[in-house]
C-alpha positions in Angstrom: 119.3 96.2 141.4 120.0 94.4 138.0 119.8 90.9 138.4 123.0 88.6 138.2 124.0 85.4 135.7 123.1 83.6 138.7 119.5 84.8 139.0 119.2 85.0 135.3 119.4 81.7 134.9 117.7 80.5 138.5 114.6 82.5 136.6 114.8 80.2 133.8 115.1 77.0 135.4 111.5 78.2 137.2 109.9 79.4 133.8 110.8 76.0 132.2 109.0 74.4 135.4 106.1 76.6 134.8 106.0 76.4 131.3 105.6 72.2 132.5 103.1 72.8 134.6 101.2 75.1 132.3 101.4 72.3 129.4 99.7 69.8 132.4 96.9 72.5 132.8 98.0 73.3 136.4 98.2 76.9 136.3 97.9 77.6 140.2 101.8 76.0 140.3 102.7 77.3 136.7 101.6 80.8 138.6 103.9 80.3 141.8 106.8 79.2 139.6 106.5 82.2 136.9 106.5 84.3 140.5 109.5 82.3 141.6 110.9 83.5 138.0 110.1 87.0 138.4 111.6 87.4 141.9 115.0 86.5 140.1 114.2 88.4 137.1 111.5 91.0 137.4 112.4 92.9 134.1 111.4 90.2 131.6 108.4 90.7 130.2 107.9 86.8 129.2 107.3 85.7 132.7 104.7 88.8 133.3 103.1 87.4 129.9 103.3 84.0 131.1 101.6 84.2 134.4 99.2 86.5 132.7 98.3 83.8 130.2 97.6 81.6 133.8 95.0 84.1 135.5 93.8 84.4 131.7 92.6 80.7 131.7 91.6 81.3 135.5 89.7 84.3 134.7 91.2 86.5 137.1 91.0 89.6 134.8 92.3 91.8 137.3 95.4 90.1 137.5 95.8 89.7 133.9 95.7 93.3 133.8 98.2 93.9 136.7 101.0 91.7 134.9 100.0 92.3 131.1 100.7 96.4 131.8 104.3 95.5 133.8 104.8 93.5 130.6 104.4 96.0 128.2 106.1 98.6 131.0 109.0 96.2 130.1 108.9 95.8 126.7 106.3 98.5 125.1 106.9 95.8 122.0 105.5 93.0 123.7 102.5 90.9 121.3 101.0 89.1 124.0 101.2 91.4 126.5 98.9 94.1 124.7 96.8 90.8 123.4 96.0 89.3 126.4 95.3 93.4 128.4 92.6 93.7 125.6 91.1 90.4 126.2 90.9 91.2 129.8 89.7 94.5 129.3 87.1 93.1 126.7 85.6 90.6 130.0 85.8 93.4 132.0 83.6 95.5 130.0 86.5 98.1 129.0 85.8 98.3 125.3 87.5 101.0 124.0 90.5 100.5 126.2 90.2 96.6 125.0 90.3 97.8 120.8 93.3 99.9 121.3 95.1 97.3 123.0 94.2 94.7 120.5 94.6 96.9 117.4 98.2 97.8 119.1 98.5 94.0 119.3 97.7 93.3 115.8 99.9 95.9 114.1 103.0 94.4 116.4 102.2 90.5 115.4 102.2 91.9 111.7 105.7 93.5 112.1 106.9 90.5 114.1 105.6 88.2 111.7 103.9 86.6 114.6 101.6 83.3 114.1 98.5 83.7 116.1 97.4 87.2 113.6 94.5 85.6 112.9 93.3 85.1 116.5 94.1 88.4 118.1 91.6 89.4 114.9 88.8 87.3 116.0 89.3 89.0 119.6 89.3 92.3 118.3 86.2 91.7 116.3 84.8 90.1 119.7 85.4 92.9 121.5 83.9 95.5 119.0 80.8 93.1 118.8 80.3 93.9 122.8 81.2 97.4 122.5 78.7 97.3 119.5 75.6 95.5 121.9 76.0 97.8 124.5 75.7 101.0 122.7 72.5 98.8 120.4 71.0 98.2 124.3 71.4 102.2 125.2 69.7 103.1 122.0 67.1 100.6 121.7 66.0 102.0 125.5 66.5 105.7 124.6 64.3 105.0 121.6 61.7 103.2 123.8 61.7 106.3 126.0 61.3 108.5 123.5 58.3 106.1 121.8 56.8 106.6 125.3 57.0 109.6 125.2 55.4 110.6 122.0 52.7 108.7 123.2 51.8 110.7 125.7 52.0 113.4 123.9 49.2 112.3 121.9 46.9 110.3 124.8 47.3 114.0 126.4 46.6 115.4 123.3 43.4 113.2 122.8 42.2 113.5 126.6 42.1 117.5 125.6 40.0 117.3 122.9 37.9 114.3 124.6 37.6 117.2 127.7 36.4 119.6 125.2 33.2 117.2 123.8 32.0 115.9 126.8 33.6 118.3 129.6 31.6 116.7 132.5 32.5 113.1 131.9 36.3 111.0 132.8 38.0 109.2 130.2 36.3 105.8 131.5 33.5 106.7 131.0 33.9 107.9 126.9 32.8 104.5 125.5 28.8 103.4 124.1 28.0 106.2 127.2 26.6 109.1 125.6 24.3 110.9 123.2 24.1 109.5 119.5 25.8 113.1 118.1 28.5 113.4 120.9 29.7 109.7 120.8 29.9 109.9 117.3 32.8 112.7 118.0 34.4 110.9 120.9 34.7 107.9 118.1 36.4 109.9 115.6 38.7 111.5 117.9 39.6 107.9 119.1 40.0 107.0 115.7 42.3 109.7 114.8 44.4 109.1 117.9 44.7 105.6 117.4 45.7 105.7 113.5 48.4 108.7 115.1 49.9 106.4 117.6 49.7 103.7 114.9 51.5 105.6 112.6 54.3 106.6 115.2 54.9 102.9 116.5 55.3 101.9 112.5 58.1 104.9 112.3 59.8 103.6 115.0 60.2 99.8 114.0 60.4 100.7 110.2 63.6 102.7 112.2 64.8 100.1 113.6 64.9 97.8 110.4 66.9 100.2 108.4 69.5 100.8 111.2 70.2 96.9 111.2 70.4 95.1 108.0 71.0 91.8 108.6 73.1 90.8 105.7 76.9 91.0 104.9 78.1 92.6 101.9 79.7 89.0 100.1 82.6 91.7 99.0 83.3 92.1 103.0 83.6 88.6 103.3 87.4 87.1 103.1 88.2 84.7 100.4 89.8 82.3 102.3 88.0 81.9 105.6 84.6 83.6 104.8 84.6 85.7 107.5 84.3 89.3 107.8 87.6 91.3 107.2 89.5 93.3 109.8 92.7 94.1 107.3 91.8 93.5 103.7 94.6 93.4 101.3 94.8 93.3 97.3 97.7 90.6 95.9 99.1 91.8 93.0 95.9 89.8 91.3 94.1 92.8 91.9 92.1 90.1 94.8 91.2 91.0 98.2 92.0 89.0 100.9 92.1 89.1 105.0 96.1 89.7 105.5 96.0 87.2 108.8 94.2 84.9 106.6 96.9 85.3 103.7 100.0 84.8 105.8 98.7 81.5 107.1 98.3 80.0 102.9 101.8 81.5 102.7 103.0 79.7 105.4 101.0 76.4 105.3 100.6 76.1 101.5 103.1 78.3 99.4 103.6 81.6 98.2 100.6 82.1 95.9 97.4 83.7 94.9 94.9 81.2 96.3 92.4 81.9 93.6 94.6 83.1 90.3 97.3 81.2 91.7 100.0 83.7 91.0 103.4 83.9 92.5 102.7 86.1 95.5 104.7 87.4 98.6 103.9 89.3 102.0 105.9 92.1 100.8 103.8 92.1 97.0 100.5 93.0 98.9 98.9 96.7 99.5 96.4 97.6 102.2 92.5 98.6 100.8 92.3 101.1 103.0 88.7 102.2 100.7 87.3 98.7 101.9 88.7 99.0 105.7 86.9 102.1 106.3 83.7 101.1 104.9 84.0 97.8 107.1 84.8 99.5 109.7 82.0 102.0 109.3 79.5 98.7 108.7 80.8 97.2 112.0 80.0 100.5 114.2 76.8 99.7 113.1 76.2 96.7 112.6 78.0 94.6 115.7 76.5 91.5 115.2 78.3 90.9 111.8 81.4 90.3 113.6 80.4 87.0 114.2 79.4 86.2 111.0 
């Protein structure tokens, strides 16, 4: 049943309460009246996005979740609602379910010329930095498995060849235990082992090293705020800047190249798609960097 003038406007006498309790930081009554609104007005998506930004600070994902999806059930459109479902997702360990919905997020504020850009970038980069340190902690262990592995391989491998010297004896007893001639042999073939499983450990960290370089490219890094890039865009200057970053000197300082200080407009800049990719392709492997 559609809701009346009546209940229209009941439903916004208990947002504005709720938005007054919400400024006072007492979200358990800002909750109860954004309920109150919602019982007069269940189709607007503001009150699902406003009790949603409630559990958010209360860190009840799970509701978060529940009243960010009505939201966008509402209004498929809605900035905060997709925002605030991928920063839930993100706590609850829902990574790629958390980048789509932040990505969706971003691409919304951009055509709404919304004003928090910038943030919903630092949660996406957040959230592909956890994605990122869970897949590092499932390859650093597979590797260690393998490594363990390979090992054995060669102490079974050395035990073998040990057998073969000195058939009659146990590993335990190989050392300073035997004729000059045959422990002369049982120290070689412990040397060779050794240097092998020397060798492999070396293979595996020199690995490691080169998967994770620990420096930024400085032509990832945006010219305003230093920070990595998300969404890199050239001004008409032929300069590359973070497009959250950009809108913020439009709107706070003027309509201008920050560094060749050129008359420049949203609508004058062009995506580097070229620089994206490879940023993105850095991140997937390099997680940490999007705190950087």
């Amino acid at each position: 049943m559609a809701s009346t003038s009546d209940d229209i406007r009941r439903a916004e006498l208990h947002k504005t309460k709720g938005n007054t309790y919400f400024s006072k930081k007492d979200y358990e009554n800002a909750i109860r009246e954004y309920t109150a609104a919602l019982t007069q007005n269940p189709r607007n998506a503001v009150y699902y996005t406003n009790r949603a930004l409630c559990y958010l600070k209360l860190k009840k994902y799970d509701n978060v979740i529940e009243d960010c999806k009505e939201a966008i059930n509402q209004d498929g459109n809605s900035v905060k609602g997709h925002y605030m479902l991928g920063q839930a997702l993100t706590e609850k360990g829902e990574f790629k379910s958390s980048i789509s919905n932040l990505q969706k997020a971003y691409e919304l504020s951009l055509l709404e010329k919304s004003s928090f850009s910038a943030e919903i970038v630092q949660a996406l980069l957040n959230a592909r930095k956890k994605n990122w340190e869970i897949e590092e902690r499932k390859r650093i262990q597979q590797e260690s498995e393998l490594l363990r592995y390979v090992k054995n391989l060669i102490n079974t491998e050395r035990d073998k060849q040990l057998q073969k010297v000195s058939p009659k004896n146990t590993f335990s007893k190989w050392v300073n235990s035997h004729p000059p001639d045959i422990q002369e042999k049982i120290d070689q073939i412990n040397k060779a082992h050794d240097e092998r499983l020397s060798q492999i450990e070396q293979v595996f960290i020199q690995s490691d090293e080169n998967l994770r370089p620990r420096e930024v490219p400085e032509y990832f890094l945006d010219k305003i705020s230093f920070e990595i890039m998300h969404d890199p865009v050239i001004t008409p200057s032929g300069i590359t800047y973070e497009r959250a970053h950009l809108k913020e000197h439009f709107k706070k300082i003027g309509h201008f190249d920050p560094l060749s200080r050129r008359e420049c407009r949203e609508n004058d800049l062009y995506p580097n798609l070229a620089l994206k990719e490879e940023i993105e392709d850095f991140l997937s492997k390099n997680g940490w960097a999007a705190d950087y």
